[in-house]
N, C-alpha and C positions, 0 to 999 in steps of 0.2 A: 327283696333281696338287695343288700349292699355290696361294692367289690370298692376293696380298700388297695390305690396303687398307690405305691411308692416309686417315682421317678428321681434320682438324684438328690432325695434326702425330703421332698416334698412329696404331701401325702391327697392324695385326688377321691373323694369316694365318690363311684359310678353306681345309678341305681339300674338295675335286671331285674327284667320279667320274663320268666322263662316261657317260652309256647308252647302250648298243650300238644303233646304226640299222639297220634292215632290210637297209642296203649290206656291215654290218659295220665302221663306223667310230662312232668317240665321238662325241658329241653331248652339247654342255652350254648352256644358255641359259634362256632365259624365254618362256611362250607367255601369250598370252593368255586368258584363261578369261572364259567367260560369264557377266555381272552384270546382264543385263540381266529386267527386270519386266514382263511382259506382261498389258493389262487390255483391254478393249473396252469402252468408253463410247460410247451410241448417241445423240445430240443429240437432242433435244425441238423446235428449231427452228433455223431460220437464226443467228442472235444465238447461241446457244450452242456450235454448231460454229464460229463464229469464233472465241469464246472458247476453247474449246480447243484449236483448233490456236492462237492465240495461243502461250498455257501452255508447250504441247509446244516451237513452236518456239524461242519464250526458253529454256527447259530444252536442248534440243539446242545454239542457238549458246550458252551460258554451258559446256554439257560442251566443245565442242569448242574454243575459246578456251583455258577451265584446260588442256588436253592440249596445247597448240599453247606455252602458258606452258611449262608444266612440260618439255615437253621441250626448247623452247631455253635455257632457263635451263638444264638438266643437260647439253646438248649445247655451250652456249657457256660453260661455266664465270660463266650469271648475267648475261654481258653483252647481254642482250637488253633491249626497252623493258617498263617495265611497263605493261601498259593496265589500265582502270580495271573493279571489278568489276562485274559485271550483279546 
């Protein structure tokens, strides 16, 4: 199986071989793979457990935003709004 990309007017063909599924059918695609870091930091007081969930959660809404950008721009061909970065 051939995939035929067009990048900015030039044309790339990629050759796929799909992987046999436990059903016995091809299977071609993309999975998600685990990036994520796991630490435990134990606060010293009140005032620093706020600050850190702060942290974390600007850190979670700025991932979840860029993923929410990124893919309406690649799903709408771009024409989404841009919002502003965190």
């Amino acid at each position: 199986m051939t995939f035929t990309i067009d990048r900015k007017g030039q044309s790339l063909d990629i050759p796929i071989k799909p992987a046999e599924a436990p059903d016995g059918t091809g299977r071609i695609g993309v999975q998600l793979a685990a990036n994520a870091q796991f630490s435990r930091i134990i606060s010293k007081d009140p005032l620093q457990a706020v600050q850190l969930a702060s942290k974390q959660f600007a850190k979670l809404t700025t991932t979840v935003v860029t993923g929410q950008q990124q893919a309406c721009a690649s799903l709408a061909g771009g024409l989404c709004i841009q919002l502003p970065s965190f």
